[in-house]
N, C-alpha and C positions, 0 to 999 in steps of 0.2 A: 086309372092313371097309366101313363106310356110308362115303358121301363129306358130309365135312364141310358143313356148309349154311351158302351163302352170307348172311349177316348183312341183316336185312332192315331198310327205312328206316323212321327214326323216325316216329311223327305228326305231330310240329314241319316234320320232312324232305319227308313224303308232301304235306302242303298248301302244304308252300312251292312246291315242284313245281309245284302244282296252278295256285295261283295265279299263278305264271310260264307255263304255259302258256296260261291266261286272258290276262292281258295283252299277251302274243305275237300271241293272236287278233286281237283287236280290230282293227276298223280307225280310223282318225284320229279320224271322226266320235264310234265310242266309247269312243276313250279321250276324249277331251275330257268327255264325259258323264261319263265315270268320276272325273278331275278336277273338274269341279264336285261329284259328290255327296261325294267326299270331302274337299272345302271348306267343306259347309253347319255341322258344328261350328263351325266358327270365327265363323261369323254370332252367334254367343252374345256374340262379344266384338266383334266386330269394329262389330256397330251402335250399344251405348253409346259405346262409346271413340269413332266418328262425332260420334254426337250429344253429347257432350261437346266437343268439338273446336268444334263449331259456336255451340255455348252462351258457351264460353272469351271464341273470337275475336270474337264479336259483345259482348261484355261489354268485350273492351278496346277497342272503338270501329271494329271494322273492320265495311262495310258488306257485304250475301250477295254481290257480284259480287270483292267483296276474300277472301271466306271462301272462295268456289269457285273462283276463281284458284288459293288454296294448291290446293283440296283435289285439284283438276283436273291442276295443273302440276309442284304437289311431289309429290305423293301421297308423301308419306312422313310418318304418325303422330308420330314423336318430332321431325321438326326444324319440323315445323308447330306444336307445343308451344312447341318449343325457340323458334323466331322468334318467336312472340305472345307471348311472357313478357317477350323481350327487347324490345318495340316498348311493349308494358303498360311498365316501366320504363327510356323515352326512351335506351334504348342506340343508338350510331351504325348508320347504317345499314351500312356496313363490317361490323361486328361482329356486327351479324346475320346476316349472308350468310355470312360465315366462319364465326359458331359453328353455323347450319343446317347447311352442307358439313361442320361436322366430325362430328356427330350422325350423318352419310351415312354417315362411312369405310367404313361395314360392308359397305355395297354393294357395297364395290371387293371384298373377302373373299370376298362371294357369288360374285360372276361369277366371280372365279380359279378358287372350287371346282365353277361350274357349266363353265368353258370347257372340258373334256374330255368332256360332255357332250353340247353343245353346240356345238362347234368346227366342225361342217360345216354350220351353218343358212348362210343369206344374209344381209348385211349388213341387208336389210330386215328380214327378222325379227330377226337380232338387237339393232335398232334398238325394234321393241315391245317385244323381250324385255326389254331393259335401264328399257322407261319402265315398265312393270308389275312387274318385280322388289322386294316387297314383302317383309317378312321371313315372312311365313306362304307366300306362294306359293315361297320358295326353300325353306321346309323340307319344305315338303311333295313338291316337286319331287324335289331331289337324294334324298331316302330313296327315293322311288318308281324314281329312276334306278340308283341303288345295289341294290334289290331285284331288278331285273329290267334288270340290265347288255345282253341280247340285244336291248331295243324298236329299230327302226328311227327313224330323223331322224323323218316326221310322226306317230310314234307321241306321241314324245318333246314336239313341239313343240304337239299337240296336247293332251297334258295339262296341260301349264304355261298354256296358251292356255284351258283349264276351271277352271284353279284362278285365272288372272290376272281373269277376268269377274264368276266369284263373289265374289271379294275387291275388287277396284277399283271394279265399279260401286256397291256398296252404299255402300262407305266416299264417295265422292261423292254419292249419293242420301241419305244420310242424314247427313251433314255439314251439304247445305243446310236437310234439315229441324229440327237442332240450331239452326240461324242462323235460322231464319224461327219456330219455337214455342220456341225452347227459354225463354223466360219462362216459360211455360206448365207447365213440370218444375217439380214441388215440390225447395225444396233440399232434403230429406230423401233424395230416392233417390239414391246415391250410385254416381254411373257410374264415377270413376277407376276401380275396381277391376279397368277392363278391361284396362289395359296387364299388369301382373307375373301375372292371367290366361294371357293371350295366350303369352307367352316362357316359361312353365312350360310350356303345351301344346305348344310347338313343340322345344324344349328335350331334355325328358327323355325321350322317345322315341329321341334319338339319342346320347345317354350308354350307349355299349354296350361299349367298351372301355377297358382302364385307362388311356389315353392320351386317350380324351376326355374320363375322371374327373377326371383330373391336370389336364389344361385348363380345363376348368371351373372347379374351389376353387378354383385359382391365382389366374385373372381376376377371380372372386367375392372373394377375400384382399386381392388387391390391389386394386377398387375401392373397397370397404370403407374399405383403409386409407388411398386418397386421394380421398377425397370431399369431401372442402375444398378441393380446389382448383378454380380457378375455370371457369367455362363448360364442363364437361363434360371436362377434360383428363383427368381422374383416370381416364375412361373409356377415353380412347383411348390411356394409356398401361398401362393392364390388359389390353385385346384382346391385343395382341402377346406381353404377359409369357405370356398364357396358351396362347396359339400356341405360343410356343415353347417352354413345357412339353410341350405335348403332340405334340409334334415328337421333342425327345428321350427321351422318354416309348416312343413308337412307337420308336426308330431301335433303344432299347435292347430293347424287344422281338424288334426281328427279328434282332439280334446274337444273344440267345439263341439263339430259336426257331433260328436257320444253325448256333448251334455244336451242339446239342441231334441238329438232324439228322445234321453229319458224323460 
């Protein structure tokens, strides 16, 4: 009798291979490179939603050394919205600061799920890391970390360090230039559209399991149904509902999956 033939890897299988041993390669310098070039989509959005920002906040009286302050010190999109909305209608300055930080929570989410990653850089770098921790550089990071669990510490730090340059510096370079022309922008071109852009491309890429599915509508259901309330709470009380969908979502899968194997 012929000997059975051992089952050969899929296509999907053979270039995931491939490209895990590509990123193995690399040394710091290119992955970093590699991390920028696969940031330049997001420049699609990332420049309006800038230069909107810049247009906003100069519209409700704040002057370019006030505009690049946010854009320099917050760097964070939504609560740089979130604070200029609230200062356009004379909310306490408390209130701003607090509903800014709460627009953040999400950040604290990131790091949790980047700190196993992460967990051996030095307090200095994880000091940049946490000031450029942006929502595109963490989705783009942790999938890249997730694909390719083998990269070494400056592999790792040097991608996030290509994806943090191409994202930060623009979104500042082009903040100011929102503050200093954005008169100049006919109202007709309509730049909001970058933000639910942006979170779809970062987003659906990582819907790969039924437990991220389940997390997802959950937090989507439940913001939906609390979006009257006030200062973005409806938000921060959907993250966790849907956390923790997809928490027991996953626990109940690997119940199976354990009883399926004994």
């Amino acid at each position: 009798m012929s000997p059975v033939p051992e089952p050969r890897p899929s296509l999907a299988e053979a270039a995931a291979d491939a490209a895990s041993r590509r990123a193995l390669a690399r040394s710091p310098r290119a992955a970093f490179r590699h991390g920028v070039v696969q940031t330049l989509p997001f420049l699609i959005v990332i420049v309006p939603f800038a230069l909107l920002f810049g247009v906003v906040a100069t519209e409700a009286g704040l002057n370019i050394a006030q505009v690049m302050g946010f854009s320099v010190l917050v760097l964070a999109g939504a609560s740089q919205f979130t604070a200029v909305q609230l200062l356009t209608d004379n909310a306490p300055t408390l209130i701003v600061i607090l509903s800014a930080l709460a627009v953040n929570l999400r950040m604290a989410m990131y790091s949790a799920s980047l700190l196993p990653w992460l967990n051996e850089a030095s307090r200095a770098q994880k000091a940049w890391i946490s000031f450029a921790l942006i929502d595109q550089s963490y989705a783009l990071s942790i999938q890249h970390y997730e694909r390719h669990p083998r990269l070494s510490m400056p592999q790792r730090l040097a991608y996030f360090g290509g994806t943090a340059v191409m994202l930060c510096l623009p979104w500042m370079l082009f903040s100011w230039v929102g503050a200093t022309v954005g008169e100049a922008i006919p109202d007709g071109i309509a730049l909001d559209f970058a933000m639910p852009i942006t979170f779809l491309a970062m987003i659906a890429p990582m819907l790969r399991t039924p437990a991220h599915l389940a997390a997802c509508f959950v937090a989507i259901a439940a913001a939906l149904l609390l979006a009257g309330l006030p200062s973005g709470l409806g938000l921060l009380i959907a993250a966790p509902m849907g956390m923790a969908t997809g928490a027991v979502v996953e626990a109940r899968s690997d119940t199976r999956a354990a009883a399926q194997e004994g």
